[in-house]
N, C-alpha and C positions, 0 to 999 in steps of 0.2 A: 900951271899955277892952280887950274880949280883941281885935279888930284892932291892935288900936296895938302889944301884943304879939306880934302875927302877922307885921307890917311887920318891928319891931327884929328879931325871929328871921330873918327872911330876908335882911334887909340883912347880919346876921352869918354867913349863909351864904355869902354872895357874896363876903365881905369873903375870908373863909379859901379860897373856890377860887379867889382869885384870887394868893393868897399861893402855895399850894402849885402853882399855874400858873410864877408867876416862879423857885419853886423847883426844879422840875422846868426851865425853862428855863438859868438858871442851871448847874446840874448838867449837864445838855446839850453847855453851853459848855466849860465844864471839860473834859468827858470827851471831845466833841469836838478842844478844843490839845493833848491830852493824846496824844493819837491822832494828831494831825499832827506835834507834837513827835518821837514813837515812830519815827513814816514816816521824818521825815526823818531821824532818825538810824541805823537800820536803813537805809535807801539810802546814806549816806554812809559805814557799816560796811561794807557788802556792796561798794561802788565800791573802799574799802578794801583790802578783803579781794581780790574782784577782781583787783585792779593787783597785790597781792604774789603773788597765786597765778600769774599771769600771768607775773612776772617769775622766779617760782619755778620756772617750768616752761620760761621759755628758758633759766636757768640752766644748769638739770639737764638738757635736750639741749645746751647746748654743753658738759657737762664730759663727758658721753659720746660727746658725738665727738671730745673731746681724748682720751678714753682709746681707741676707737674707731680710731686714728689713728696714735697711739706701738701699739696691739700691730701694726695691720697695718704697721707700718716696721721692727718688729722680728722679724718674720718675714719679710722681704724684699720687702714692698712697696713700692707708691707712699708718699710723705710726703705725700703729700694727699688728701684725700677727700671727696665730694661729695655728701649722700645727701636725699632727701626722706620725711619720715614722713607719719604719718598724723594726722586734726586740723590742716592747714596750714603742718605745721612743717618749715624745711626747712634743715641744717646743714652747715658748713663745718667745717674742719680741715688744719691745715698742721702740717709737725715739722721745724725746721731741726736738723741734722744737728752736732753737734760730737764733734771728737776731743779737747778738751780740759777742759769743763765740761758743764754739763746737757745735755737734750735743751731747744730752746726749741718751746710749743706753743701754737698761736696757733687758738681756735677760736669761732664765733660760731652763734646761731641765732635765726630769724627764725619768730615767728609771728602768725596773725592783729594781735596787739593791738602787739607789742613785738619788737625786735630787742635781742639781748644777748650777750656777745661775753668770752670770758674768757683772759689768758695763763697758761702755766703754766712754770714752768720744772722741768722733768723731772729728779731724778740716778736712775737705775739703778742699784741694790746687786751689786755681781756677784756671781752666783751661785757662780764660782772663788772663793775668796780669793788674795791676792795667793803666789805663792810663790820663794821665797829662794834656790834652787838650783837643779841638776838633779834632784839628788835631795833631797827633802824628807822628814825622820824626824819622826816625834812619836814618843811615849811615852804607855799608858794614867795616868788620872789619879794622884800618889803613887811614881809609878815613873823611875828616869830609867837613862842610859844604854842601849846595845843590843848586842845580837850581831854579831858580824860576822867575815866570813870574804870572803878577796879571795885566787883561786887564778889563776896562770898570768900572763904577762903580755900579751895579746892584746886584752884589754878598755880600755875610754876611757870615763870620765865627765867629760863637756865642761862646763865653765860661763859661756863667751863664746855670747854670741847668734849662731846660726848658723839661716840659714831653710832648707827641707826641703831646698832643692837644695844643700846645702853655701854659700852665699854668706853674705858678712857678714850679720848681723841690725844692729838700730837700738839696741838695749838695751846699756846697760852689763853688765859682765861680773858674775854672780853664781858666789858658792861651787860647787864641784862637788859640795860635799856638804853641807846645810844642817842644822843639827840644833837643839837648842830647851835643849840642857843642857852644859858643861862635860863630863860623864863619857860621856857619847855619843862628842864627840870624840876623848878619850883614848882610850876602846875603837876607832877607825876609824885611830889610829895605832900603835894597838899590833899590829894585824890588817896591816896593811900592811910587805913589806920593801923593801927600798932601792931595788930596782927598778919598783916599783910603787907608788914615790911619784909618779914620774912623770909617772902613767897619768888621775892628777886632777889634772884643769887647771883654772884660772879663776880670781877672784879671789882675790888673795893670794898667788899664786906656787901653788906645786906640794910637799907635796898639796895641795889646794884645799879646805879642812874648816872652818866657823865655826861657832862657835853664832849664829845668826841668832837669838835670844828677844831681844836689846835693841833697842827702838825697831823693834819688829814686835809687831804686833797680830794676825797670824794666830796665835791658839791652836789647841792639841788641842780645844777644846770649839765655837771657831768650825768647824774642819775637820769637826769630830761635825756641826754643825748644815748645814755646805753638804751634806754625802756627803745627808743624811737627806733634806732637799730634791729632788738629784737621785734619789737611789730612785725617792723619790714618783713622780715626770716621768720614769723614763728611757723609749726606746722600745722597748727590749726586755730582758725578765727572764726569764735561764738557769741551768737548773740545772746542775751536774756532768756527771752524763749526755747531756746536751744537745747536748756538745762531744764526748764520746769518738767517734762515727763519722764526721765531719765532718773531712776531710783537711785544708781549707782554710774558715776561719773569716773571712768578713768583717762588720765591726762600723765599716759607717761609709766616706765617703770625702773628703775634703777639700772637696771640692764638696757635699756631705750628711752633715758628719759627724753622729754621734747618742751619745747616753748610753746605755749598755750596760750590765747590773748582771745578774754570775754568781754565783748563791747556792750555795756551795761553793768548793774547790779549782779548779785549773786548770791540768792536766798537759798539755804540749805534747812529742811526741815522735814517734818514726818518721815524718817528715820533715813532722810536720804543723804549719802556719802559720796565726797569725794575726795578721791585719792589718785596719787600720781608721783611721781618724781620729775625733775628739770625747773623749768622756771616758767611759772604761773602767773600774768600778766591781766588785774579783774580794773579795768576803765574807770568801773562806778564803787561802791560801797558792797562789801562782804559780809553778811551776818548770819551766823549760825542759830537756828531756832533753838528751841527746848529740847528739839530730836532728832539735829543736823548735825553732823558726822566730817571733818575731816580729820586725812590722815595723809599727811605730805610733807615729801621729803625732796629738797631746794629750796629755791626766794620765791617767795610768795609777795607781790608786790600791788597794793592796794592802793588808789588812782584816791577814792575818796573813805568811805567812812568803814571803820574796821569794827564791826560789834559782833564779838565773839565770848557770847555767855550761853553757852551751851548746860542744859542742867542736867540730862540723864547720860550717867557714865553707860546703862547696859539696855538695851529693849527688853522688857518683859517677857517677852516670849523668846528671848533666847535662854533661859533656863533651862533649855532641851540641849545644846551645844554647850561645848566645854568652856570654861569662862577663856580659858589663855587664847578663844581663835580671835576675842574680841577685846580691843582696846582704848583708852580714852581717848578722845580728841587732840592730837597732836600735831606740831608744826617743828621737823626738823631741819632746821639749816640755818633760816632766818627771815623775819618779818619786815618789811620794806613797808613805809607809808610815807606816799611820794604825793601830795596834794598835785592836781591835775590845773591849778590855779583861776579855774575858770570858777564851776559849781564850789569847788572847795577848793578854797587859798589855806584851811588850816587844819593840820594833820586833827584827825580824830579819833582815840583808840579808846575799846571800852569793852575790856576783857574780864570775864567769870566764868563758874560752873566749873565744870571736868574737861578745864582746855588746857594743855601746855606747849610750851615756846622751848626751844632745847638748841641753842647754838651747837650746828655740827658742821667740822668741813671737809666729814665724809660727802654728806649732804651737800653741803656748795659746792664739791666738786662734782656732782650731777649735775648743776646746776650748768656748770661750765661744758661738761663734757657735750650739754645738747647745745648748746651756744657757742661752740669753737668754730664753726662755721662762721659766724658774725664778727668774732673778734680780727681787726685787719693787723697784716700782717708788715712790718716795719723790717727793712734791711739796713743792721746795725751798719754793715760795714763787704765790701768785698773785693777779692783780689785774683786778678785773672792766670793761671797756669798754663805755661806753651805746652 
């Protein structure tokens, strides 16, 4: 009897290793598909993952060689360019050129896995805002109207497009004197007599004075925000002193013009000149003595008081040089008086002698060309190429 007990106990041993055998196998199995399942979805996430990363990274080399592309064209390079990086990647870039709409830019890049290829179509904000006259007035914010005094009749503010060599320009004709308020203009006619109505030419007959604020968008506050721009950028920042022992001041040249920003006043006299091309940026007040000299071609933009009565057209002792090497005092492109709103809230201009104002946009376009650097750059729109 106690075998027969011994048997059934071991048969039921058996019984249960073989249970916990197929359980542990079972379990196995599981944890096993469980684990292939995992693999294969981790592989098809990572292949995933992969591909977008891949595709993410020829992306992002071709929009930097489209950007890569428009700046070196807008500093006077090539519109194409050709570079190979590091990791396999190796990127293209072209920039057709318009004078009428966008920049178009056309840029691809090529790596190990993918090639990918993006256009873009470029506008350029100009850094100038657009301006209205020859001379262009604002007023600080709240304030309107300005000063003004016009002595002699020797002087000329032109508002027909004329390029630096006196030749026609392509522009229709703007005001000679552009201003932003109704009482501005009154003041520029009340300042003026019969004979020096004349003397302002350009649109509208003679004097030539509008308030240019309808259907213009260049404000006082847009003007505040380009001047603040070109600061930041200019290539060179003068003080006052800067200029007083310096006979002959040059700031730029048609071929190189540059942004120029003089922190103070800016007295020109005992026969001292200056001259330049780009855009001229003076903080304080500009006044030209009895024997101070400019000759500049861009905006010239005056923070506070603009007294430019210059009286001698020639220096006496140039009677020994030919008369043509030497010229009246001129300003071609255009006159900017942007009150600084602090010391002066209200524009001040007070022009005589042998000075003239000559709207050119030969001229502005120097103006722009040293300041394409500053103007930012807006992506109208763009569409990616497999």
């Amino acid at each position: 009897m106690r075998r027969h007990h011994e048997v059934v106990r071991v048969t039921v041993r058996q019984e249960e290793r073989g249970s916990a055998l197929l359980l542990a196998v079972l379990v196995l199995v599981m944890v096993a598909s469980a684990l292939a399942s995992y693999l294969t979805v981790a592989t098809a996430e990572r292949r995933a993952v992969g591909v977008q990363l891949e595709r993410a990274r020829a992306l992002y080399a071709a929009e930097t060689a489209a950007s890569l592309a428009v700046e070196q064209f807008l500093h006077g390079g090539a519109p194409a360019l050709v570079l190979a990086w590091p990791g396999g990647v190796s990127v293209t870039a072209t920039v057709e050129p318009s004078d009428i709409g966008p920049l178009l830019v056309h840029a691809s890049a090529q790596t190990p896995v993918m090639r990918r290829g993006l256009r873009f179509a470029v506008q350029q904000a100009p850094p100038v805002p657009p301006l209205q006259g020859a001379v262009s007035i604002f007023a600080a914010p709240g304030e309107r109207g300005l000063q003004a005094s016009f002595k002699g009749r020797e002087f000329h503010i032109r508002g027909d497009d004329r390029r630096i060599d006196g030749s026609p320009g392509v522009q229709p004709p703007r005001p000679a004197i552009a201003t932003r308020d109704d009482a501005a203009v009154d003041a520029i006619h009340a300042a003026l007599d019969a004979a020096q109505r004349n003397l302002l030419e350009g649109e509208g007959g003679t004097p030539s004075v509008a308030n240019a604020s309808a259907g213009d968008d260049t404000t006082a506050a847009r003007m505040q925000d380009a001047v603040r721009a070109l600061v930041a950028r200019a290539n060179q920042h003068l003080g006052s002193t800067d200029l007083q022992s310096r006979w002959w001041l040059q700031f730029g040249y048609p071929s190189a013009p540059q942004i120029v920003h003089v922190r103070g006043d800016v007295r020109l006299d005992g026969y001292q000149v200056l001259a330049g091309a780009g855009v001229l940026i003076i903080d304080g007040s500009l006044e030209l003595g009895e024997h101070g000299y400019l000759w500049y071609d861009g905006v010239l933009i005056v923070r506070g008081k603009a007294h430019l009565k210059t009286r001698t057209q020639r220096p006496w002792w140039w009677k020994w040089f030919p008369s043509s090497w030497w010229s009246r005092s001129r300003l071609n492109g255009a006159l900017v008086l942007l009150p600084d709103g602090g010391r002066y809230r209200r524009a001040r201009l007070e022009i005589g002698g042998y000075f003239d104002v000559q709207y050119s946009s030969e001229a502005l376009g120097f103006a722009h060309r040293a300041a394409r650097h500053v103007g930012r750059l807006v992506n109208d729109s763009w569409w990616e190429q497999p």
